[in-house]
PyMOL Python script that loads the backbone (N, CA, C, O; Angstrom):
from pymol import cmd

cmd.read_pdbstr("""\
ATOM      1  N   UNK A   1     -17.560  -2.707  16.680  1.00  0.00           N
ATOM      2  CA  UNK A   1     -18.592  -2.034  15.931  1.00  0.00           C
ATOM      3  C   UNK A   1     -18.545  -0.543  16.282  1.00  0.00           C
ATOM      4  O   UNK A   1     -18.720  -0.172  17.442  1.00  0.00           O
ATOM      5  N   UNK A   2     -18.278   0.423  15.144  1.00  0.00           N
ATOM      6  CA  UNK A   2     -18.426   1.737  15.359  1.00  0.00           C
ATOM      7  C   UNK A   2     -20.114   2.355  15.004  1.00  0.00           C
ATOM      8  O   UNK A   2     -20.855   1.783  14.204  1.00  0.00           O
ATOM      9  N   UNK A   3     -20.486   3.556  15.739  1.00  0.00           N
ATOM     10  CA  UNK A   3     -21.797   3.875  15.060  1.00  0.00           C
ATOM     11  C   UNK A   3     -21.291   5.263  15.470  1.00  0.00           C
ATOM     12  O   UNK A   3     -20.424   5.484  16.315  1.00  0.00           O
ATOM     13  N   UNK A   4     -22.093   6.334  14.604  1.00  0.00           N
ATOM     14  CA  UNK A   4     -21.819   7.559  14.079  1.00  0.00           C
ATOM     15  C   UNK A   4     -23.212   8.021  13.202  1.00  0.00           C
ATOM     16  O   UNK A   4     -23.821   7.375  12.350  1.00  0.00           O
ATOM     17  N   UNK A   5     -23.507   9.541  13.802  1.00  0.00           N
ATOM     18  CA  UNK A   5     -24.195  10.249  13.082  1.00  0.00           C
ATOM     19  C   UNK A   5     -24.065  10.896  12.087  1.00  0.00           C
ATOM     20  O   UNK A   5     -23.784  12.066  12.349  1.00  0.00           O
ATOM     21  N   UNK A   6     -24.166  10.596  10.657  1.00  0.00           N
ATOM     22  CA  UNK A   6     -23.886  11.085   9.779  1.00  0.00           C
ATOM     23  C   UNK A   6     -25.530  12.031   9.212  1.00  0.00           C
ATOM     24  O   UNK A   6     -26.693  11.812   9.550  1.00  0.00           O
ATOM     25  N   UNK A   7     -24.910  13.175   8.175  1.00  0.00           N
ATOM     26  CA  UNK A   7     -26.298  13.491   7.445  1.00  0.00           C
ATOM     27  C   UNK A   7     -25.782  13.769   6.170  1.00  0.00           C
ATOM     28  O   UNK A   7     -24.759  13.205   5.780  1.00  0.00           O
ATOM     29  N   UNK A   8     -26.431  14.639   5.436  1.00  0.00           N
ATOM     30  CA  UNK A   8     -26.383  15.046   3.984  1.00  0.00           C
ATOM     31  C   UNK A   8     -27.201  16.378   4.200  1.00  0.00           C
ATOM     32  O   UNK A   8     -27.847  16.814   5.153  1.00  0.00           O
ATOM     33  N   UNK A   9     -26.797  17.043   2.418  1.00  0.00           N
ATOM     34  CA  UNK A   9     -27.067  18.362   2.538  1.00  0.00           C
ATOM     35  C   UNK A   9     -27.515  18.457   0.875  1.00  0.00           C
ATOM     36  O   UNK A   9     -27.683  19.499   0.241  1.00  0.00           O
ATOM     37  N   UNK A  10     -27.632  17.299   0.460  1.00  0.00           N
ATOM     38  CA  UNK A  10     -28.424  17.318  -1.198  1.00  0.00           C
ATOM     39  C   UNK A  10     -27.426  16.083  -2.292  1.00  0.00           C
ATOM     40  O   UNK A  10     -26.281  15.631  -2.257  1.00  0.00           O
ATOM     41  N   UNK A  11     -28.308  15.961  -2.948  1.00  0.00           N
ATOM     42  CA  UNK A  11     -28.067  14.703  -3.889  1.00  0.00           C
ATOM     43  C   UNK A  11     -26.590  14.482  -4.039  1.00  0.00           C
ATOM     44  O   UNK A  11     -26.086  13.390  -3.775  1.00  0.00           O
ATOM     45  N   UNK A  12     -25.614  15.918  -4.627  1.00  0.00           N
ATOM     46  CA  UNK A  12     -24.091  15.072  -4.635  1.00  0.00           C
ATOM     47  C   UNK A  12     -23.386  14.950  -2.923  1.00  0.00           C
ATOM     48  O   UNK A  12     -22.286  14.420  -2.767  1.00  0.00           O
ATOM     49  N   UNK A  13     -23.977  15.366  -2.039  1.00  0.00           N
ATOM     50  CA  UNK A  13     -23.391  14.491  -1.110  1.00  0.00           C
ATOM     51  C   UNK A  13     -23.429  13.271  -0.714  1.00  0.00           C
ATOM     52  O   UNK A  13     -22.531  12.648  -0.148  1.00  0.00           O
ATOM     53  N   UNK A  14     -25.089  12.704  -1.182  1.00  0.00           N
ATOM     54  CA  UNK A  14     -25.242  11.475  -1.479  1.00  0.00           C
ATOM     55  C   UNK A  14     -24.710  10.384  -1.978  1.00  0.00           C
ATOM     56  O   UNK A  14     -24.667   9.225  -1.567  1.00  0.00           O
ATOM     57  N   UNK A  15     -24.184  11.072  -3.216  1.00  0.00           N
ATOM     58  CA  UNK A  15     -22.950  10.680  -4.415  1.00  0.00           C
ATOM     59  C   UNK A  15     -21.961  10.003  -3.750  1.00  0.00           C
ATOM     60  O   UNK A  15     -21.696   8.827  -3.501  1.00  0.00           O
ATOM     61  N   UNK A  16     -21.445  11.188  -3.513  1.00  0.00           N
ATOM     62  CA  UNK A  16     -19.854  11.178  -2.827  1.00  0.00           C
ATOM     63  C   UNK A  16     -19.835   9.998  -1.899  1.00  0.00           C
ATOM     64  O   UNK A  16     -19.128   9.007  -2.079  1.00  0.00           O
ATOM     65  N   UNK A  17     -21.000  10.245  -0.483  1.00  0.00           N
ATOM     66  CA  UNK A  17     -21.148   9.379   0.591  1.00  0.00           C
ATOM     67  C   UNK A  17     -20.993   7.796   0.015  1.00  0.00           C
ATOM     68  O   UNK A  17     -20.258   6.920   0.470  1.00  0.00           O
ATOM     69  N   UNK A  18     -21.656   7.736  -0.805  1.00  0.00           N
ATOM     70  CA  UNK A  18     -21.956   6.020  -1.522  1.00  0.00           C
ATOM     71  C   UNK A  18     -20.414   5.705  -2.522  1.00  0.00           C
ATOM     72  O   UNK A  18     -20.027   4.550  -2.698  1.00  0.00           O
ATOM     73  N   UNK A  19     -19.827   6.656  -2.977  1.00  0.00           N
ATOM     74  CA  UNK A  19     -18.320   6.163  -3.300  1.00  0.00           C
ATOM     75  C   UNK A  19     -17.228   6.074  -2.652  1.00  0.00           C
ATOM     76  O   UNK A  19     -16.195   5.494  -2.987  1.00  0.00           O
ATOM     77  N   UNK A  20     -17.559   6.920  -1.283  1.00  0.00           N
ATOM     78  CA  UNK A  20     -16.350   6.488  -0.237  1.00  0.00           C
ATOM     79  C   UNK A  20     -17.093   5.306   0.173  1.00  0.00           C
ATOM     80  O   UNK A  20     -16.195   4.467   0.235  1.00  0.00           O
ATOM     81  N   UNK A  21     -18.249   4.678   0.515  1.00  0.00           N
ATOM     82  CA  UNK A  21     -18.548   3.613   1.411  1.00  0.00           C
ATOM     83  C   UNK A  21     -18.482   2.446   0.757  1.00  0.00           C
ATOM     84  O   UNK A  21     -18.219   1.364   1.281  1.00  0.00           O
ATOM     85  N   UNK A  22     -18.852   2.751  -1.044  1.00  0.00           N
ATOM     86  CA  UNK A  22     -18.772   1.568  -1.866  1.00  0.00           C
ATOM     87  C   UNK A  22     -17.026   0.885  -2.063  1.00  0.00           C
ATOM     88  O   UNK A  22     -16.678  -0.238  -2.427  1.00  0.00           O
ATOM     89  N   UNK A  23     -16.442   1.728  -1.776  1.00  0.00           N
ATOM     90  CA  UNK A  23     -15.025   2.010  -2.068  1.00  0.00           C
ATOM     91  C   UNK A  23     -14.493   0.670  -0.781  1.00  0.00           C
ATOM     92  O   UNK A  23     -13.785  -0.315  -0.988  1.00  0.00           O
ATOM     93  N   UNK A  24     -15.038   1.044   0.300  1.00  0.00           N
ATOM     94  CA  UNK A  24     -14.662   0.551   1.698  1.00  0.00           C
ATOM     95  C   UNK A  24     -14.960  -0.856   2.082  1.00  0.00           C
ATOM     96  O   UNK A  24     -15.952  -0.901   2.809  1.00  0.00           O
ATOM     97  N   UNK A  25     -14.438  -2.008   1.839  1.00  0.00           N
ATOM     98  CA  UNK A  25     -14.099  -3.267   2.695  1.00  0.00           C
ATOM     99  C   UNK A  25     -15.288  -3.643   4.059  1.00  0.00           C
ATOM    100  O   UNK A  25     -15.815  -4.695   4.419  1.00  0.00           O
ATOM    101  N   UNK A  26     -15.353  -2.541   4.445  1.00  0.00           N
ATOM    102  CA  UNK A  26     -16.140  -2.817   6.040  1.00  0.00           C
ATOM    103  C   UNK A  26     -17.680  -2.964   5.147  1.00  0.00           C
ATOM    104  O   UNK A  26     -18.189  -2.735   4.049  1.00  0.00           O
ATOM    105  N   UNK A  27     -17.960  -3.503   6.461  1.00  0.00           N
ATOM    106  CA  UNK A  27     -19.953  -3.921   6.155  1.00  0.00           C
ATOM    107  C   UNK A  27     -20.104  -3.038   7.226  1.00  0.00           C
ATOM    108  O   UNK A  27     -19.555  -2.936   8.323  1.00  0.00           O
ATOM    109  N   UNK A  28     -21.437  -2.106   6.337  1.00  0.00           N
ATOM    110  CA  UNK A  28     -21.886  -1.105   7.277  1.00  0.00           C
ATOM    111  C   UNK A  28     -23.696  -1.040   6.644  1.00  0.00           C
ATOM    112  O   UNK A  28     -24.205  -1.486   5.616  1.00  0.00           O
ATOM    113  N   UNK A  29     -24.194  -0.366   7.668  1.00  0.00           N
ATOM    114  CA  UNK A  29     -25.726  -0.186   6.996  1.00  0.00           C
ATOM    115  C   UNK A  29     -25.727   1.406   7.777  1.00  0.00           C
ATOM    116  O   UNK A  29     -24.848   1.885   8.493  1.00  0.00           O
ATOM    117  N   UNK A  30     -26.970   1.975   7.376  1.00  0.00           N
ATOM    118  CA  UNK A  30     -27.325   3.018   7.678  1.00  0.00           C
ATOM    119  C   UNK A  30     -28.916   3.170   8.231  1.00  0.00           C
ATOM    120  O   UNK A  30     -29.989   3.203   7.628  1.00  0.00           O
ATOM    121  N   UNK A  31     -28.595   3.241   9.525  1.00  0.00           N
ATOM    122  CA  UNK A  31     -30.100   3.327  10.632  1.00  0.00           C
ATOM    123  C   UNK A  31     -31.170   4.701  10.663  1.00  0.00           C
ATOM    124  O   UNK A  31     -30.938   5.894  10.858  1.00  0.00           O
ATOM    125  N   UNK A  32     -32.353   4.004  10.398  1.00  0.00           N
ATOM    126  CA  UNK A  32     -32.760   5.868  10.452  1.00  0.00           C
ATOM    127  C   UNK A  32     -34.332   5.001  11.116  1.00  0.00           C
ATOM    128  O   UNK A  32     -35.124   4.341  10.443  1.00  0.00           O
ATOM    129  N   UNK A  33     -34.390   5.243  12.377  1.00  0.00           N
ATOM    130  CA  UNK A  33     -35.513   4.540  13.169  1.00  0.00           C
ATOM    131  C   UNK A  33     -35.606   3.294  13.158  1.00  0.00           C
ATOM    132  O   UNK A  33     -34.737   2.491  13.498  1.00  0.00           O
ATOM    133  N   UNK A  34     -37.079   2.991  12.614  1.00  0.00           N
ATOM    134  CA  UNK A  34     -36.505   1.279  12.447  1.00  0.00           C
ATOM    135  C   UNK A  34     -36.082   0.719  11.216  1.00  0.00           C
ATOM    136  O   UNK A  34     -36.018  -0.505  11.107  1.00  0.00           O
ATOM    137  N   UNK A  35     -35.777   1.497  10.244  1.00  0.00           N
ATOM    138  CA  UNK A  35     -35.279   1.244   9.024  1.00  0.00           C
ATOM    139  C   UNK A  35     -33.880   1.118   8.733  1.00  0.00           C
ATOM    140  O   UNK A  35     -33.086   1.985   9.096  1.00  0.00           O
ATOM    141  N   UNK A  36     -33.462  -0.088   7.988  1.00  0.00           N
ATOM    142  CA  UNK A  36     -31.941  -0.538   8.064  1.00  0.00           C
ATOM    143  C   UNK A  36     -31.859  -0.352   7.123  1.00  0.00           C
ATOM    144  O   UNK A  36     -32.985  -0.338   6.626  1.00  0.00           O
ATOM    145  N   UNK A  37     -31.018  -0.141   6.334  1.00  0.00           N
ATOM    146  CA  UNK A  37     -30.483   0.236   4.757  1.00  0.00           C
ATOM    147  C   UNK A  37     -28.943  -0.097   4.472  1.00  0.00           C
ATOM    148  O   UNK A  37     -28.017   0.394   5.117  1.00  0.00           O
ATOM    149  N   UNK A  38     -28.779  -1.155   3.235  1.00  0.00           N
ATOM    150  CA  UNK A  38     -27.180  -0.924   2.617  1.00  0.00           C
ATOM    151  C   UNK A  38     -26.274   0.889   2.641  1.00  0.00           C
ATOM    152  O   UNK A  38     -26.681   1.807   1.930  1.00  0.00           O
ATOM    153  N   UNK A  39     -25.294   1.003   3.415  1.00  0.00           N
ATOM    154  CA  UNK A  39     -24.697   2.236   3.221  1.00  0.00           C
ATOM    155  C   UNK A  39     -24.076   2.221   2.031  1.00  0.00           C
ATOM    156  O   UNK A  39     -23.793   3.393   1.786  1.00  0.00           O
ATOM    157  N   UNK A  40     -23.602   1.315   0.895  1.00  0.00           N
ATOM    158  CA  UNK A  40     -22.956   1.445  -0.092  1.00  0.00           C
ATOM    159  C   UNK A  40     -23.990   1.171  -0.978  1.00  0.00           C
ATOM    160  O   UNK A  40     -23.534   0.624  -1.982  1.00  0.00           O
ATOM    161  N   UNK A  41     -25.125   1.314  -1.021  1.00  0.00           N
ATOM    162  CA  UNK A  41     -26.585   1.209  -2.166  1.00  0.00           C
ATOM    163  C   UNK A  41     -26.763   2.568  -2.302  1.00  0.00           C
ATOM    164  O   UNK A  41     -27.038   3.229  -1.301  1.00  0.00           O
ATOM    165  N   UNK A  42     -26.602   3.305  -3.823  1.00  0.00           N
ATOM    166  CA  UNK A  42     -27.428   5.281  -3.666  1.00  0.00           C
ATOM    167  C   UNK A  42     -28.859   4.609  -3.480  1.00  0.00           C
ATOM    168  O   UNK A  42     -29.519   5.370  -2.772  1.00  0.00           O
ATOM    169  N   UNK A  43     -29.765   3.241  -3.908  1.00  0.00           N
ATOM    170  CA  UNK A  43     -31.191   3.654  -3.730  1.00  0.00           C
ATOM    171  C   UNK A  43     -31.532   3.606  -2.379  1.00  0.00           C
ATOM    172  O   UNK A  43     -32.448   4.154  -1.766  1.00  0.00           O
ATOM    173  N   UNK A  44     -30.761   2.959  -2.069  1.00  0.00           N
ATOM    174  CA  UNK A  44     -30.805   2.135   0.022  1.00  0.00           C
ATOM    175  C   UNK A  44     -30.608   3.859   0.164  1.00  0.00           C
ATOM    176  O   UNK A  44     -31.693   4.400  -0.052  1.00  0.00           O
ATOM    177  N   UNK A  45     -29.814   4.584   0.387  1.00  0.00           N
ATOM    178  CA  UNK A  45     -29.040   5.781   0.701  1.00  0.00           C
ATOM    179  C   UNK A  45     -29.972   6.870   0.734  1.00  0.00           C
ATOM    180  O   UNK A  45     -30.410   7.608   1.617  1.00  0.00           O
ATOM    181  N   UNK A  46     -30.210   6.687  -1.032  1.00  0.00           N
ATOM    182  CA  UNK A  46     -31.357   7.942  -1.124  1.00  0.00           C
ATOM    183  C   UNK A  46     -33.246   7.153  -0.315  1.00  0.00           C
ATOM    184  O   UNK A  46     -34.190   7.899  -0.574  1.00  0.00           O
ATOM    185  N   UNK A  47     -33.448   6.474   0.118  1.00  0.00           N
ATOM    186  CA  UNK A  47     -34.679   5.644   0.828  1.00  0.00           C
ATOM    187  C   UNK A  47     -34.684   6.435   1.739  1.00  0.00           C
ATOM    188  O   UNK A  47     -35.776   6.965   1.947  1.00  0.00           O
ATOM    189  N   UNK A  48     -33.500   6.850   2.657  1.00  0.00           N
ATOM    190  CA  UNK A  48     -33.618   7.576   4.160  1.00  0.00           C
ATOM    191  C   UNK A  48     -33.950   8.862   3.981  1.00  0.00           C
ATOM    192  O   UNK A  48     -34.102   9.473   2.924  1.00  0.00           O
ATOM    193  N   UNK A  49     -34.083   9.346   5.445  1.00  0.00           N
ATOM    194  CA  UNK A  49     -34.318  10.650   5.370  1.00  0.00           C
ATOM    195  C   UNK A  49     -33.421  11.524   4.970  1.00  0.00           C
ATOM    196  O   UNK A  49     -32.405  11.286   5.622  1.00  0.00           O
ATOM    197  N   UNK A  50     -33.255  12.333   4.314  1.00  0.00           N
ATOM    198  CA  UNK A  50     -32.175  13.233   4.382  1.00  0.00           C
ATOM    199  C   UNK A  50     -32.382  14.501   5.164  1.00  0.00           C
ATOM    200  O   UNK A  50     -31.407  15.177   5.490  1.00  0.00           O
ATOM    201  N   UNK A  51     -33.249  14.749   5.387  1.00  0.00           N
ATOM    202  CA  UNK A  51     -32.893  16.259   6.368  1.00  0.00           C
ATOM    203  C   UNK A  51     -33.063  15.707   7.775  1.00  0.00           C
ATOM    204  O   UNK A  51     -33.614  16.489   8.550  1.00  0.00           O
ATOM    205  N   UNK A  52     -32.737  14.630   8.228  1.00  0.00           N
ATOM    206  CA  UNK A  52     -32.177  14.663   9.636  1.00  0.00           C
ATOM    207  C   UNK A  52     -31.050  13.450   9.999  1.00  0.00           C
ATOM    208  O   UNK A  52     -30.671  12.714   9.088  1.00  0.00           O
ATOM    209  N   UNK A  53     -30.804  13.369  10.656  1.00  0.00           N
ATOM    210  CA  UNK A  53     -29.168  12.969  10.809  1.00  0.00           C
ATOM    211  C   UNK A  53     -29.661  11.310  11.571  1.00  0.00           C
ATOM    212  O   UNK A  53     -30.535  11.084  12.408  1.00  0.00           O
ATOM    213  N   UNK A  54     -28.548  10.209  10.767  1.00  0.00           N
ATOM    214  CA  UNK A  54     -29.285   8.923  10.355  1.00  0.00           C
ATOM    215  C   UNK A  54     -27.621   8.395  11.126  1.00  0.00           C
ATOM    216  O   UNK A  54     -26.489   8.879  11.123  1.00  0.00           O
ATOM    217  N   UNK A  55     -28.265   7.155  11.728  1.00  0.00           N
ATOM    218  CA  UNK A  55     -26.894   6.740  11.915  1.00  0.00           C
ATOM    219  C   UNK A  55     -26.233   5.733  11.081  1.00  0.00           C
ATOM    220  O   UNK A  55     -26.844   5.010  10.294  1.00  0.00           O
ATOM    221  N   UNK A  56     -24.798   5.703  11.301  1.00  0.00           N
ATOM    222  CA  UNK A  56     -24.001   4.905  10.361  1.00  0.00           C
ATOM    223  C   UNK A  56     -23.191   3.272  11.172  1.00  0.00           C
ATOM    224  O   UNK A  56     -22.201   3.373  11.897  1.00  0.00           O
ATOM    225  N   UNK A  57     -23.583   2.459  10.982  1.00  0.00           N
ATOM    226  CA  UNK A  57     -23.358   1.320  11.497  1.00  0.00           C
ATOM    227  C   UNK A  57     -21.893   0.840  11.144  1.00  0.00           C
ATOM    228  O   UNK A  57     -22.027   0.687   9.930  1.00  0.00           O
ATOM    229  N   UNK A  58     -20.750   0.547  11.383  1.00  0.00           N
ATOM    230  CA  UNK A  58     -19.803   0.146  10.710  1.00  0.00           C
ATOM    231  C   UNK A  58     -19.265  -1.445  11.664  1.00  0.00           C
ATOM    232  O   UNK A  58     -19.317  -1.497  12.892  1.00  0.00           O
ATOM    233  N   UNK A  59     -18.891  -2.340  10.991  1.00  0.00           N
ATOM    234  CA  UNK A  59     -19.403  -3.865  11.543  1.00  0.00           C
ATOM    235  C   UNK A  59     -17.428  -4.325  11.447  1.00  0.00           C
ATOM    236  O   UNK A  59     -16.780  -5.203  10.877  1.00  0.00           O
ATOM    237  N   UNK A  60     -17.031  -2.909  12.546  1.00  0.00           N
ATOM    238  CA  UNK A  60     -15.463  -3.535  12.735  1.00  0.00           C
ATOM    239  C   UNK A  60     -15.058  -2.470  13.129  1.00  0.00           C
ATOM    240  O   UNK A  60     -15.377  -1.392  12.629  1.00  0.00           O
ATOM    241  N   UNK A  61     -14.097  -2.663  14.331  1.00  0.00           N
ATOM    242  CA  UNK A  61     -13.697  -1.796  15.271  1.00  0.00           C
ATOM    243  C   UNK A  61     -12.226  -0.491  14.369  1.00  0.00           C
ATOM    244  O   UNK A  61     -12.073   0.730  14.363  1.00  0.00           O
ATOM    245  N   UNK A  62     -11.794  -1.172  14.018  1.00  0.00           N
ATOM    246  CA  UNK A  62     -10.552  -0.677  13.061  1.00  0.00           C
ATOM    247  C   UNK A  62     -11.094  -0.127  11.455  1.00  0.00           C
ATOM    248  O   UNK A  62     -10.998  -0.825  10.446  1.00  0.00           O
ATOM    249  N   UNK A  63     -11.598   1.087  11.482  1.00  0.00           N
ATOM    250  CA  UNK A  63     -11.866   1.909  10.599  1.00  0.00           C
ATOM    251  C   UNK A  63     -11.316   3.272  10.488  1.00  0.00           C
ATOM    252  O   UNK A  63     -11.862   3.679   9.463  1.00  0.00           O
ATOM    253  N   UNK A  64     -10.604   4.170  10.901  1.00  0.00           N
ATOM    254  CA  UNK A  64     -10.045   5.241  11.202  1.00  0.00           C
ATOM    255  C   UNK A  64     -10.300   5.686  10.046  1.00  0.00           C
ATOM    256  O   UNK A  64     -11.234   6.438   9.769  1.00  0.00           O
ATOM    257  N   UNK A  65      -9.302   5.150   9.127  1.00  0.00           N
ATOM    258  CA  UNK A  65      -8.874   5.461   7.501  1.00  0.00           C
ATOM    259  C   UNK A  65     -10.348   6.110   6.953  1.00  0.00           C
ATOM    260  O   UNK A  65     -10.525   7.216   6.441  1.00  0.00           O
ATOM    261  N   UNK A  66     -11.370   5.016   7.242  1.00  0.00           N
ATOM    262  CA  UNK A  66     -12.878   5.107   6.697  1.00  0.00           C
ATOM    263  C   UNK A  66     -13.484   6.256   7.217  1.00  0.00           C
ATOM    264  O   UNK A  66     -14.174   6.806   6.358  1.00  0.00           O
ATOM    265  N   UNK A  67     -13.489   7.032   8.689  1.00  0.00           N
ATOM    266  CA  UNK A  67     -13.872   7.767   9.065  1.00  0.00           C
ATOM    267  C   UNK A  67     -13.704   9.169   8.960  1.00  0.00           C
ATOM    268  O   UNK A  67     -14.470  10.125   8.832  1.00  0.00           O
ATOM    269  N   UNK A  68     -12.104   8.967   9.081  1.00  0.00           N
ATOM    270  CA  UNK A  68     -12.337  10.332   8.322  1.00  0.00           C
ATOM    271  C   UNK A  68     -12.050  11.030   7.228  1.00  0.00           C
ATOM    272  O   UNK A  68     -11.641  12.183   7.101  1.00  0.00           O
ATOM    273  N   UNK A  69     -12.405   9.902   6.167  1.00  0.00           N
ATOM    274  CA  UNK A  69     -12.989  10.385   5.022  1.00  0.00           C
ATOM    275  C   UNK A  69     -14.359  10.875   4.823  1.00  0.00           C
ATOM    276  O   UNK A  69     -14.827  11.677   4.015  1.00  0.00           O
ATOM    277  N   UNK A  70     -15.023   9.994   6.032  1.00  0.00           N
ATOM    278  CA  UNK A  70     -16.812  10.594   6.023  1.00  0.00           C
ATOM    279  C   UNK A  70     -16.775  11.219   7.241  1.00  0.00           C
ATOM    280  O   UNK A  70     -17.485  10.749   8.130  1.00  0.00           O
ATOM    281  N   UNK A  71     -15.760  12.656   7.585  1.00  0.00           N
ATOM    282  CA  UNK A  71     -15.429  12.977   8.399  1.00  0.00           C
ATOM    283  C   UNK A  71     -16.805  14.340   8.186  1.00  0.00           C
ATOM    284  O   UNK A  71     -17.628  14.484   9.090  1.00  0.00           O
ATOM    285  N   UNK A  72     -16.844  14.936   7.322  1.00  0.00           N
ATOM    286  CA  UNK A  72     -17.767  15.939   6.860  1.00  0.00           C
ATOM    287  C   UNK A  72     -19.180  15.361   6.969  1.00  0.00           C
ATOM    288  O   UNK A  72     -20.012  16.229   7.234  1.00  0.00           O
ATOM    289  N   UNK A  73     -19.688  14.079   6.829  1.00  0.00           N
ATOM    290  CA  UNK A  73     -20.771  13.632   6.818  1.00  0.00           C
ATOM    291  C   UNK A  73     -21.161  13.447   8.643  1.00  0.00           C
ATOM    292  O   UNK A  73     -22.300  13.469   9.109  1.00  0.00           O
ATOM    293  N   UNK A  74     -19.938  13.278   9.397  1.00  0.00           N
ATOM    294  CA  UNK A  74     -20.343  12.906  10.381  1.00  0.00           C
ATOM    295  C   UNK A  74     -20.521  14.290  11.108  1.00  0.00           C
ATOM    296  O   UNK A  74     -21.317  14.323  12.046  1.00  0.00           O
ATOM    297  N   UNK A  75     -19.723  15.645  10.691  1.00  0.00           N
ATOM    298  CA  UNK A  75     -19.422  16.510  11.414  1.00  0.00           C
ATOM    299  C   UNK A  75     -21.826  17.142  10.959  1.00  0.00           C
ATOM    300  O   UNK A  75     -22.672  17.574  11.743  1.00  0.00           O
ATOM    301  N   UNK A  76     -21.888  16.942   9.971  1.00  0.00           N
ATOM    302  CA  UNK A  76     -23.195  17.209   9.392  1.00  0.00           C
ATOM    303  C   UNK A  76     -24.244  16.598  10.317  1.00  0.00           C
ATOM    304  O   UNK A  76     -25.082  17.435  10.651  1.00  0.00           O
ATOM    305  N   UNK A  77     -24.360  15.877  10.621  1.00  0.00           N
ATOM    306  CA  UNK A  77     -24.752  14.619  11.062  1.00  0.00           C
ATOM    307  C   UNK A  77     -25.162  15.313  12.551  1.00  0.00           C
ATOM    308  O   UNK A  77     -26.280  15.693  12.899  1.00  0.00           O
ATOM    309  N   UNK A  78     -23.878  15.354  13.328  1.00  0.00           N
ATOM    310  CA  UNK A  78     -24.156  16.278  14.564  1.00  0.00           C
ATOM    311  C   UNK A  78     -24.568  17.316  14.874  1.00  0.00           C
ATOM    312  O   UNK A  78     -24.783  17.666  16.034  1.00  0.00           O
ATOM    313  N   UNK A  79     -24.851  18.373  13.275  1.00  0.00           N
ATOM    314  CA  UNK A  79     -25.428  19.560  13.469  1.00  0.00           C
ATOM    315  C   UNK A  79     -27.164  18.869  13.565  1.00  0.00           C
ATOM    316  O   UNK A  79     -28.049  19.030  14.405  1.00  0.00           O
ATOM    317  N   UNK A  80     -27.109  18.139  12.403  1.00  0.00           N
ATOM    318  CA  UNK A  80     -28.893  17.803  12.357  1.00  0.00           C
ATOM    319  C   UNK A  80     -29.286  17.708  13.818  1.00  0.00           C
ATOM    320  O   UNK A  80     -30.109  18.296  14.518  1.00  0.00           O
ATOM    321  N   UNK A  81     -28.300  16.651  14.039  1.00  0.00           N
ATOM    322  CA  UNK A  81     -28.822  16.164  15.582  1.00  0.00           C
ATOM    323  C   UNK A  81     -29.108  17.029  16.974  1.00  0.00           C
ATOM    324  O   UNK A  81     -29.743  16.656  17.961  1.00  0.00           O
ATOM    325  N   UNK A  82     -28.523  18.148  16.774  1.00  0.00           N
ATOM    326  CA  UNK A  82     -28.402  19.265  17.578  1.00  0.00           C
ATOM    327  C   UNK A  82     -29.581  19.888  17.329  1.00  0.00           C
ATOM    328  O   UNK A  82     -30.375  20.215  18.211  1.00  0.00           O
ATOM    329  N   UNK A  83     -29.788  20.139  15.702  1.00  0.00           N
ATOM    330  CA  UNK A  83     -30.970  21.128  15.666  1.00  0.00           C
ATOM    331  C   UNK A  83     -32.414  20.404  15.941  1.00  0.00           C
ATOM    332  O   UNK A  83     -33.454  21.022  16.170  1.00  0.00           O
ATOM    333  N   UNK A  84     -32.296  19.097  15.882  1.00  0.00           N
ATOM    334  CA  UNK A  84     -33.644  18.066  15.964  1.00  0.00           C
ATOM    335  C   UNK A  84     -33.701  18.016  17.597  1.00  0.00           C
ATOM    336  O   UNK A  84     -34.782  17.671  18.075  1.00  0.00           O
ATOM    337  N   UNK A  85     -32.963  18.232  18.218  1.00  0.00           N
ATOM    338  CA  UNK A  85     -33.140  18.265  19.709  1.00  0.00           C
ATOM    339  C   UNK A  85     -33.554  19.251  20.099  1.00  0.00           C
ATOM    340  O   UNK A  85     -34.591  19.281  20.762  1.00  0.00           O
ATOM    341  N   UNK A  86     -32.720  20.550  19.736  1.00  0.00           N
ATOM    342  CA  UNK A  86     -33.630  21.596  20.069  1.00  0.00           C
ATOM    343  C   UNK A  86     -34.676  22.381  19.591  1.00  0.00           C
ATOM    344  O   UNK A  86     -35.116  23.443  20.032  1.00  0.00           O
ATOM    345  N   UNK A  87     -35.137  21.474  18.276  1.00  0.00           N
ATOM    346  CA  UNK A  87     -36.712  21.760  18.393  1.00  0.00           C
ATOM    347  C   UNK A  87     -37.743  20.981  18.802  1.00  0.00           C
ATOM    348  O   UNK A  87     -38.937  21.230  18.637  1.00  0.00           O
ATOM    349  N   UNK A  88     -37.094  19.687  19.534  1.00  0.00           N
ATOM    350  CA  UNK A  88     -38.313  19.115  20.291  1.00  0.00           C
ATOM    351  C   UNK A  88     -38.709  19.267  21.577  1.00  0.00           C
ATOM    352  O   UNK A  88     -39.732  18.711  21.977  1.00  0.00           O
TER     353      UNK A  88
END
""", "prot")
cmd.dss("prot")
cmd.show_as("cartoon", "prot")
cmd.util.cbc("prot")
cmd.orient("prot")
């Protein structure tokens, strides 16, 4: 099982995010507190938060290929997370 901070930065990244994941074989969900969500659903997708960085569940060790294609989502992901730390 891989997990990874991914975020977004407005509706077509949303897009994009849900056609590489719909695209992808692996079962994954997307964590944002205690809320679990389909990662390959846009309504599951668009449900979360978007301005802070949500994690990405992926349910199989051998994903490379998958990752870094949502290589930009994850690199996003770590800025949120950076800036949500240092304003608390």
């Amino acid at each position: 099982m891989k997990r990874v901070k991914v975020g977004f930065w407005g509706i077509d990244s949303i897009l994009e995010f849900v056609k590489i994941t719909g695209s992808s074989r692996h079962k994954m969900e997307l964590v944002c507190g205690s809320t679990v969500v389909d990662a390959k659903s846009l309504l599951s997708v668009l449900s979360v938060k978007a301005a802070q960085a949500v994690e990405l569940v992926i349910h199989e060790e051998c994903c490379e290929r998958l990752l870094e294609r949502l290589d930009p989502y994850i690199e996003h992901g770590s800025l949120l997370d950076r800036a949500h730390h240092l304003s608390a």
